[in-house]
Structures are given as structure tokens and as C-alpha cells.
C-alpha positions in Angstrom: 0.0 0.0 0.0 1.1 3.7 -0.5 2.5 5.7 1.8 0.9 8.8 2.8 2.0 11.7 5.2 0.1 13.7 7.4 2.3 16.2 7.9 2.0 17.6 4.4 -1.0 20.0 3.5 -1.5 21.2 0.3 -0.6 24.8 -0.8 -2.2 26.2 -3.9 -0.5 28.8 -6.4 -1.9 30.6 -9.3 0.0 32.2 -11.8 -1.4 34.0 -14.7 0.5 33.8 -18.6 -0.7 36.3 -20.4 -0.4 38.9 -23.4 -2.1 42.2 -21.9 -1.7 44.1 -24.9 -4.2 44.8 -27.5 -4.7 47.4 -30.3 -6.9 50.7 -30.5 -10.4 48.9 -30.4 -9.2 45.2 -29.4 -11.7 43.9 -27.0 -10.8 40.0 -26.4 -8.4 39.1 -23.6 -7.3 35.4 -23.6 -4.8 34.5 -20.5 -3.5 30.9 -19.0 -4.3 30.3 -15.4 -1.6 27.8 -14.3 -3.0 26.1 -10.6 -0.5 24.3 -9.0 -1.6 22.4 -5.6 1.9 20.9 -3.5 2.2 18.9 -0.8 -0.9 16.8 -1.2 -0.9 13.2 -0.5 -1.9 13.3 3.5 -4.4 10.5 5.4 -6.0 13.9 6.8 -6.4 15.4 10.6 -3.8 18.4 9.5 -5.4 21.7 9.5 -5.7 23.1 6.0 -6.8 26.7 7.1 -7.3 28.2 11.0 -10.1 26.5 12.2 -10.6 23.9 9.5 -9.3 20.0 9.0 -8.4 18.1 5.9 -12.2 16.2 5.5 -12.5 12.8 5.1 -12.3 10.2 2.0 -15.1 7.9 0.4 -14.7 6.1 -2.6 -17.3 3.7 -4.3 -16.1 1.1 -6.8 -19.2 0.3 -9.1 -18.1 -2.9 -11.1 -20.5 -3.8 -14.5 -22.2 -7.1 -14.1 -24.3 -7.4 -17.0 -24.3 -10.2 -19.0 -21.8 -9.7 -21.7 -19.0 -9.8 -18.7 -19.4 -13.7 -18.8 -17.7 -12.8 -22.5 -14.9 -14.6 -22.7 -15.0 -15.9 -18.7 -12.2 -14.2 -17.6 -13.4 -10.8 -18.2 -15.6 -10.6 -15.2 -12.5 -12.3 -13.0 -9.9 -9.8 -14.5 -12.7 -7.4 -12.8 -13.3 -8.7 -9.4 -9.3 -8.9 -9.4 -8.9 -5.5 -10.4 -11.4 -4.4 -7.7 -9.6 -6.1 -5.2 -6.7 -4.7 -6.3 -8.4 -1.2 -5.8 -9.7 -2.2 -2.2 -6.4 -3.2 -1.1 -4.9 0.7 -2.3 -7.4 2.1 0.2 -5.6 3.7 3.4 -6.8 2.8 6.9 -10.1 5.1 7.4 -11.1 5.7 4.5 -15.0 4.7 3.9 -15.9 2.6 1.0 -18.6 0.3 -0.4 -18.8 -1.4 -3.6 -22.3 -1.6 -6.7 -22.6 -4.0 -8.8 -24.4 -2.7 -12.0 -26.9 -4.1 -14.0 -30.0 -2.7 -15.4 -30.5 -2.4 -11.4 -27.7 -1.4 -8.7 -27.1 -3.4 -6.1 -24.9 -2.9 -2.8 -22.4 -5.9 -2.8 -20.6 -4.6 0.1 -20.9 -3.9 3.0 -24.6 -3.2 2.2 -27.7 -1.5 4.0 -27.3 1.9 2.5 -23.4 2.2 4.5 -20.4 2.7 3.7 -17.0 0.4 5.2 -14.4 2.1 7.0 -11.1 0.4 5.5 -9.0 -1.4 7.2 -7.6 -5.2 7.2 -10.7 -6.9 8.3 -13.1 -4.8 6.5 -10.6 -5.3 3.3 -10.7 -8.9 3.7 -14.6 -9.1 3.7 -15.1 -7.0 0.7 -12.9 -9.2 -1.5 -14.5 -12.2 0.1 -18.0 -10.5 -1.3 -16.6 -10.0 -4.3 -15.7 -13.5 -5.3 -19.4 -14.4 -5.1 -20.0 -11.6 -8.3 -21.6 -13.2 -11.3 -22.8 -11.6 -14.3 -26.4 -11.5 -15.9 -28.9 -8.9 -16.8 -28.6 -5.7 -18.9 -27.1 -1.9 -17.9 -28.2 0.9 -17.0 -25.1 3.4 -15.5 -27.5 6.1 -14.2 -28.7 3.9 -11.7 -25.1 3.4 -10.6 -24.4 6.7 -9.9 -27.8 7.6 -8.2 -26.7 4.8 -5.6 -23.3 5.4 -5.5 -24.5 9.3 -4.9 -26.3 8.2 -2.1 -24.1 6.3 -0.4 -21.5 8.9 -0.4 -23.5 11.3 0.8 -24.4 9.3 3.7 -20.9 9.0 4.5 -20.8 13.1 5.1 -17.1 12.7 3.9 -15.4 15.8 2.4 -13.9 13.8 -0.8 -16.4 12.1 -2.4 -14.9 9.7 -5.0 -16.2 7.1 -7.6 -14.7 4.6 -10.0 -16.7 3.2 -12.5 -16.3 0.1 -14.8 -18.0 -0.7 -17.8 -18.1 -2.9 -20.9 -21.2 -2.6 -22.6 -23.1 0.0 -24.0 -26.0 1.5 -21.7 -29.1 -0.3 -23.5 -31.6 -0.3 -21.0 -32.2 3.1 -20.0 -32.6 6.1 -21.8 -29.9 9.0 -23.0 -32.0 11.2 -21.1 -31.9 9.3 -18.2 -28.4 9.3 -17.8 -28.2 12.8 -18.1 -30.4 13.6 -15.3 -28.4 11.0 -13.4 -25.3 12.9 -14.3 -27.1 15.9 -13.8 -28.0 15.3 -10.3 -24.8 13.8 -9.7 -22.3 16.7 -11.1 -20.7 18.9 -8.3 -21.7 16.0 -5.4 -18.8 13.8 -6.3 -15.8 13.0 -8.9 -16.1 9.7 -10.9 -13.4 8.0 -13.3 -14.8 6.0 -15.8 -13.6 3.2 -17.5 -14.5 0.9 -20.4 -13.3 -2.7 -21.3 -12.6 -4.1 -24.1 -14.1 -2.8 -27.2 -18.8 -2.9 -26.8 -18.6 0.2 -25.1 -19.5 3.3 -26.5 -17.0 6.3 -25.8 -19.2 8.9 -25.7 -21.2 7.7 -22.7 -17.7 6.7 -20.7 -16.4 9.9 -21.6 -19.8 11.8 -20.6 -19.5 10.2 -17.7 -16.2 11.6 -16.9 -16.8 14.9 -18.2 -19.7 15.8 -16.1 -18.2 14.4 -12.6 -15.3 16.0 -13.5 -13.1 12.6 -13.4 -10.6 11.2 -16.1 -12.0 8.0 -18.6 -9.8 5.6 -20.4 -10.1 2.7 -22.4 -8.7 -1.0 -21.0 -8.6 -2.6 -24.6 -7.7 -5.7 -22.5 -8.9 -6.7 -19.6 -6.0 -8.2 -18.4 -5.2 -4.7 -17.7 -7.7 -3.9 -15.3 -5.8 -4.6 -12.1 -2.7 -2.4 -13.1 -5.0 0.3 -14.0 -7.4 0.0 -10.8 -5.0 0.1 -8.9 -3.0 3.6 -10.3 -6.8 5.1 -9.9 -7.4 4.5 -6.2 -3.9 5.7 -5.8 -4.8 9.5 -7.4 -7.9 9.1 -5.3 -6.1 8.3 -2.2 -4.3 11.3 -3.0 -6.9 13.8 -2.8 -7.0 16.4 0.1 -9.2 19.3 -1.0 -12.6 18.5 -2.4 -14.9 21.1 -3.9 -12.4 24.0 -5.3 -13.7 26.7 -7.5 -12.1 29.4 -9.9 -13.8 32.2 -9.3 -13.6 34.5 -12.0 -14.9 38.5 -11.0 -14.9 40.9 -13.9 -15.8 45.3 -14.0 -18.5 46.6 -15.1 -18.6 45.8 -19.0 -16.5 43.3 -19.1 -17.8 39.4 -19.1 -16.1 36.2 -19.2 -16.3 35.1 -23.1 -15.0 30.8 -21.9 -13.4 28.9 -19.1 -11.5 25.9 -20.5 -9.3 23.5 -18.5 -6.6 22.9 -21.0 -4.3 20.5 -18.9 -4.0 17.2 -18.4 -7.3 17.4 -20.6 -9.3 19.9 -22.5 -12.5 20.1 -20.6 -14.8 23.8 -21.4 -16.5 25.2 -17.9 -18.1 27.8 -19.2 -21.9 26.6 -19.1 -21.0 24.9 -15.4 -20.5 28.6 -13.7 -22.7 29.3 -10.6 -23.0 32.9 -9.6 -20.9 34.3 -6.7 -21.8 37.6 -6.1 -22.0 41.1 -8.1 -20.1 40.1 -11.5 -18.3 37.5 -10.3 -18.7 33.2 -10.7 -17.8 29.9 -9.4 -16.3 27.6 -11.8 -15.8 24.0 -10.2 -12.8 22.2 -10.9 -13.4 19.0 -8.1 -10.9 17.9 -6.1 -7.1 18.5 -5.7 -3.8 16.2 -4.3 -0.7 17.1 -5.4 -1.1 18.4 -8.9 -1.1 21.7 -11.2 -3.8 22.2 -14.1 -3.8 24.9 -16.4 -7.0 27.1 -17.6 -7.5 29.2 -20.7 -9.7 31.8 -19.6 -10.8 34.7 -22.3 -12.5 38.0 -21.3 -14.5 40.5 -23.3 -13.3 44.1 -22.7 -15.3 47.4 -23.2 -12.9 48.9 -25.7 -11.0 52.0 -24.7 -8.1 54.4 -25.6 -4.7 54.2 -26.1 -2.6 54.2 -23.0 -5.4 53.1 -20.8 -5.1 49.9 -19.4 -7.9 48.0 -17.0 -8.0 45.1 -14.9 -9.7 42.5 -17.0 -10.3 39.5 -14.4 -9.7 39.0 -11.0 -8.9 35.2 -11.0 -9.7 33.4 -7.3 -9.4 29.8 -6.2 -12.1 29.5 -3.6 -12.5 26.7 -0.9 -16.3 26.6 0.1 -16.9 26.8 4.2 -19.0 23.4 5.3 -20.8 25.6 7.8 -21.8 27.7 5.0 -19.3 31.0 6.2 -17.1 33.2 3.7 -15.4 30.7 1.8 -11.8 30.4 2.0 -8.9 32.2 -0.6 -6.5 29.5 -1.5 -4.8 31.4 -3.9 -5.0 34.5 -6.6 -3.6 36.3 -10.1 -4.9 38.7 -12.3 -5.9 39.3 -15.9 -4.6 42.7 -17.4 -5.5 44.4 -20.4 -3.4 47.6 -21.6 -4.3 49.4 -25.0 -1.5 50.3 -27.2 -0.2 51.7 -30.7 3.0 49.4 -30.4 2.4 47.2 -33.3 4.6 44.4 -32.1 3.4 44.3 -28.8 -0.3 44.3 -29.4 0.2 41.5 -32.2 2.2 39.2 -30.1 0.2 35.8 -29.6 1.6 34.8 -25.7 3.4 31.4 -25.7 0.8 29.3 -23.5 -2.1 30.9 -24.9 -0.7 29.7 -28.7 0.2 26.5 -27.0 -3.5 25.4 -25.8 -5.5 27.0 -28.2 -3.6 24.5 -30.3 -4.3 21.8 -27.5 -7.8 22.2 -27.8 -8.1 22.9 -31.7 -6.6 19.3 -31.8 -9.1 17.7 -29.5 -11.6 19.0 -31.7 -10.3 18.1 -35.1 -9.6 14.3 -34.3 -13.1 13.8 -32.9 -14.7 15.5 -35.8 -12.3 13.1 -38.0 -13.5 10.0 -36.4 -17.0 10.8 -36.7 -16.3 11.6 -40.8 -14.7 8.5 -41.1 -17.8 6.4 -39.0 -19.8 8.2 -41.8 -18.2 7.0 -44.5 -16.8 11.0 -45.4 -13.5 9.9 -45.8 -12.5 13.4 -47.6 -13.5 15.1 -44.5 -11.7 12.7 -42.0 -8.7 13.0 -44.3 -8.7 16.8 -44.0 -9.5 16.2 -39.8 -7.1 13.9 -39.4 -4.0 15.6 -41.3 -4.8 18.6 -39.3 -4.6 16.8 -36.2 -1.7 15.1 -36.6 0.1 18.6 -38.2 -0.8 19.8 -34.6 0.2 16.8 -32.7 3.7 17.1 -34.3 3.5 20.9 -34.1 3.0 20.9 -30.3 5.5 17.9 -29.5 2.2 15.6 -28.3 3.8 12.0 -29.2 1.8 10.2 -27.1 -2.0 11.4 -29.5 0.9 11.4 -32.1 1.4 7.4 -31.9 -2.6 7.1 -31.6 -2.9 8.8 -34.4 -0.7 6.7 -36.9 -2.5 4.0 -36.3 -5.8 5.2 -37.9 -4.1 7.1 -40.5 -0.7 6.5 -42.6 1.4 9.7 -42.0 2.9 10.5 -45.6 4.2 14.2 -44.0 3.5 15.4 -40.7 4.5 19.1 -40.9 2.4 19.7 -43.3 -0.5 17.0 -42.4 -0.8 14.8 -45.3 -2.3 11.8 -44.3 -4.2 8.6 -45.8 -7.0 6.7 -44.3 -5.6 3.1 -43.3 -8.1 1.0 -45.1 -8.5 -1.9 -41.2 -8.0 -0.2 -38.5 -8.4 -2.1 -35.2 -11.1 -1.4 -33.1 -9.2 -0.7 -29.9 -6.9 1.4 -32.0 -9.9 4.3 -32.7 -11.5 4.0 -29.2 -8.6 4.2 -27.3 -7.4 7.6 -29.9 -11.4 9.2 -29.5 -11.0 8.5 -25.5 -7.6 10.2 -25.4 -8.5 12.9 -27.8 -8.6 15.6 -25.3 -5.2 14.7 -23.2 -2.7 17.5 -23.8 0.6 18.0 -23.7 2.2 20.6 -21.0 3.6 24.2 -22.3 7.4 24.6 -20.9 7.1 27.6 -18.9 9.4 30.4 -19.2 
């Protein structure tokens, strides 16, 4: 098992990379928000701010148990491995429970609407529960996370974490269903999502993710399961603060045009912002260990003279109070925005802010190529797919680089002149469309 300190707390920074300069007229101020967190990592019981502890963990493992698991027989044993795997990763304290899901979900362990608190006996019964998981019956993920929801809100833990495991496609409820599911879910707790082998569908693993603010991956093989269980309770375990917001206050006339998380993955936040005040909202970014995320935020400007320059954006990371006071400041930057006749300046594109608008242009191109080429427009996936990997080998991104050259045979890569591979593997396309939106980090001056 990992070790953890309690001595460490974490300590957030923000630091702000920016071009403040714009012409006679320019009204658009784009800016990266860099968020670093250090020192995370702790079991908890360390005060994180005068008066306030580190709150507790919960995780919920929900492990799919509809029929197709039984296919081939070891799929549903490289699962109940990998979630003991997982269980074992817990640290002492920590409360747990594990779902089986079907078109139903069902408490495997320790049941009656609680959760476990972790330690070797408790460890020991849950794995003993799990070798008595079968498969049979049909899926239905929302009602996954409406129990898991409960059950970590029962728990009245501060981190509130999920891990969910999938290898069908969700056949036996309704699109809208899940979305209210994930609807009622978002902002409760964080879920990673995962799909086996290759009968899932991406976009309901990845929606999944997207909306509880967790990461999703594919596990091609299941084999893999254990390995990759196990490196997911360990970034859970690492979690201290749950619940942090950017808060992003702007003058009068000036309003936030997007907030984009642009590292480790593109995700856009502006539709999830909750007002905070007079010109001024919360945009949540979930929990934090020991990490650092970077944000593209843009602002819209009332244009003004030359010479005159204006704070665009106050940029706050905000800690909400449990007992509902003045939330806490965990760290701050701000945007600028300066007018000016200096050609050179004003035209300068800043280094990050080129770097991740090119990040997040990619994302974009290589899931709009891979739905050309499921649509048989294999001009348009040509032209999707060149431009992505152009960008890929632009920005030094190796890793969506290698995904990429196995849909597509790279005949020049500065320039993005591809072909279509006539076979392309099933796992091959999954795993690029569930990585499509992992980035690469800008080196900082």
C-alpha cells in the first residue's frame, strides 16, 4: 500500500500567462491560469486553514455485471481482481462500499445503504464479497451513480470519489436518463470511468467523466484492469481538498467570453459557472492532491483608448466553508489588459495561450475526423485527421501522435498529409477518441 503523510498539506498557487496588450479597439483578452496544488498526499487530521481539517475520503467502486462480462469468462475475473486490487490501495479510514451494476444497482458490500471504513478486516470481507460476483442482466449506469450518490452522501465525507467500470453499452435506459443521473450527480462527487474491451460506446464513458469532473480511459484488454485499478485508487487516495472553484470577477462591461481547463485534458467550464456575487462566478474544478492544471480563460473588454489599461479578471481559487461562512482564498492572479499603438506588442500571440488554443483545436479536429470517417466521409476525416496530426507534431504531443498513426498512414506530418488506413483495429480508434482531449504541458518560461 502507498505511503501517505500527514504532515504535508497542500498549498495552492496561481499564476497567470498572459499577453495584456491589445490594439486601439481590441476587446478580447485570452490569458493561461496555471494552478498548481503541492504537498498533497496526506491520510487527513492536518489543519488546512485556521479552524478547519483536511475532511474525510469515500470512494465507491461500481463494477458492471451485466451479461456480456461472462464474455470470454475471464473478463468478469480480471474485474473482481482488479477491484480487489483497488480495495487493497485504500488507506486505513477511509469509507468505501462497492455496486454492482446491471439494469438495477445493487450494494455488494458492506450493504444496508453504508459505507466500510477500511482497514484489514473490512478489506478482507469485501474481497471475500466479491468473489461471489456473477454476471447476468442488462445496464443501466445512471442507476449506478444515483446509488453510489447516495451512499457517499451518507458518508458526510469531504472527498467524495467514484470509479466506474464498464463494458457494454447502456441499452436499458434512456440518454435522457443518464443525463439527469449525471445531472444530479455533477458537483456532489468525482467519478473516473472506464471501459473494457471494445462494446462500449466512448461517448457515454467519456460523458460520464466529463460531467463528474473525473478522467476516462479505455482498457482494450482486460488483463489490464488490475494495473489500472489500482493507479486510480492511488490518485484518489491522493486527494485532500474537495470542492475547489475558480472564481472568475470581472468590471463593469467586461464578461467572461469561456473557461477551458486545457491541462491534463481539455474540458470547457463555461456553461458549469454558478453565480458568486456582483459580477463575479464559481467555476468548479473538483478535487485537488498534489497536482497543477492549467485554464484558458478569455474575457471580453469594453474597448478603450490608447494608454489606458484596465484590470480585465480578478482570477480566485475559492474553498467553500461546510458551515456555510465566507469561503476560504486558496490562492490568486490577475488578468490585465493595456491598449496600445506598439504594433509588435499588441500583435504578439503569448506562448501558452498559442500553445492550448492549439491543444484544444486538436481535441476537436480528431473527434470530428472519427465521426467523418464512422460516416463513411472519408475526404472530410482525411482533411480532420492531417490537421490533427500537423498539430500533434507541431506541439510535440507524441503520445496522440502514436494514436494517431494507427488510424491514419502519416505521408508528411509538418504539413498533415495523411491517408486513411483501409483496417483499423477497433481498440486502436476508441482508445485515440478517449484520449483525444489529453494534452501536452507548455514549458514555462
Amino acid at each position: 500500500m502507498a505511503n501517505f503523510s500527514k504532515s504535508n498539506v497542500p498549498r495552492f498557487s496561481v499564476d497567470v500567462y498572459q499577453n495584456e496588450y491589445l490594439p486601439e479597439g481590441g476587446r478580447e483578452v485570452n490569458a493561461i491560469v496555471t494552478v498548481s496544488s503541492t504537498g498533497g498526499g496526506t491520510t487527513g487530521g492536518a489543519p488546512l486553514t485556521a479552524g478547519r481539517t483536511v475532511p474525510g475520503a469515500a470512494v465507491v467502486l461500481m463494477v458492471d455485471c451485466s451479461g456480456s462480462m461472462e464474455y470470454p469468462p475471464t473478463k468478469m475475473r480480471n474485474a473482481r481482481d482488479a477491484t480487489a486490487a483497488a480495495i487493497d490501495t485504500l488507506r486505513d479510514g477511509v469509507a468505501f462500499a462497492v455496486v454492482a451494476g446491471t439494469h438495477i444497482a445493487h450494494e455488494v458490500y458492506p450493504g444496508g445503504g453504508r459505507l466500510a471504513t477500511a482497514g484489514a478486516r473490512t478489506r478482507a470481507e469485501a474481497k471475500e464479497a466479491l468473489r461471489r460476483l456473477g454476471a447476468g442482466g442488462g445496464t443501466a449506469i445512471g442507476t449506478w451513480l444515483r446509488l453510489t450518490d447516495r451512499l457517499l452522501a451518507a458518508s458526510g465525507a469531504g472527498i467524495r470519489h467514484g470509479i466506474l467500470l464498464t463494458d457494454g453499452r447502456n441499452e436499458h435506459e434512456s440518454p435522457a436518463d443518464l443525463r439527469a443521473a449525471l445531472d444530479a450527480c455533477a458537483g456532489r462527487f468525482t467519478c473516473d470511468a472506464r471501459g473494457v474491451g471494445t462494446d462500449w460506446e466512448v461517448k457515454e464513458v467519456t460523458g460520464v467523466a466529463s460531467a463528474l469532473l473525473g478522467t476516462a480511459d479505455i482498457v482494450a484488454d482486460p488483463a489490464g484492469l488490475a494495473a489500472d485499478f489500482t493507479r486510480m485508487m492511488e490518485h484518489a487516495m491522493g486527494k485532500e481538498v474537495a470542492d475547489v472553484a475558480l472564481r472568475l470577477w470581472t468590471p463593469v462591461g467586461a464578461e467572461i467570453g469561456f473557461v477551458k481547463q486545457v491541462a491534463p485534458t481539455v474540458e470547457d467550464l463555461t456553461g458549469r459557472r454558478t453565480q458568486a456575487g456582483p459580477r463575479a462566478g464559481d467555476y468548479p474544478t473538483g478535487s485537488w492532491g498534489d497536482e497543477s492544471r492549467d485554464y484558458h480563460v478569455c474575457v471580453r473588454v469594453p474597448a478603450a483608448g490608447l494608454g489606458q489599461e484596465m484590470l480585465a479578471a480578478r482570477v480566485t481559487l475559492v474553498l467553500p466553508d461546510p458551515a456555510g461562512g465566507l469561503p476560504s482564498t486558496l490562492g490568486q492572479g490577475l488578468v490585465r489588459a493595456v491598449w496600445t499603438d506598439d504594433m509588435a506588442s499588441s500583435t504578439s500571440i503569448n506562448p501558452q495561450v498559442a500553445h492550448y488554443t492549439g491543444q484544444a483545436e486538436l481535441a476537436h479536429v480528431i473527434q470530428q475526423g472519427l465521426e467523418a470517417r464512422k460516416t463513411g466521409d472519408a475526404h472530410g476525416a482525411t482533411a480532420k485527421l492531417g490537421r490533427a496530426v500537423q498539430l500533434a507534431a507541431s506541439s510535440g504531443n507524441t503520445d496522440t501522435a502514436k494514436l494517431l498513426s494507427k488510424v491514419v498512414d502519416v505521408v508528411d506530418a509538418a504539413t498533415g498529409t495523411v491517408r486513411l488506413k483501409a483496417k483499423v483495429a477497433d481498440a486502436d480508434e476508441m482508445t485515440l477518441e478517449t484520449r483525444s482531449t489529453k494534452t501536452v504541458r507548455v514549458k514555462k518560461p
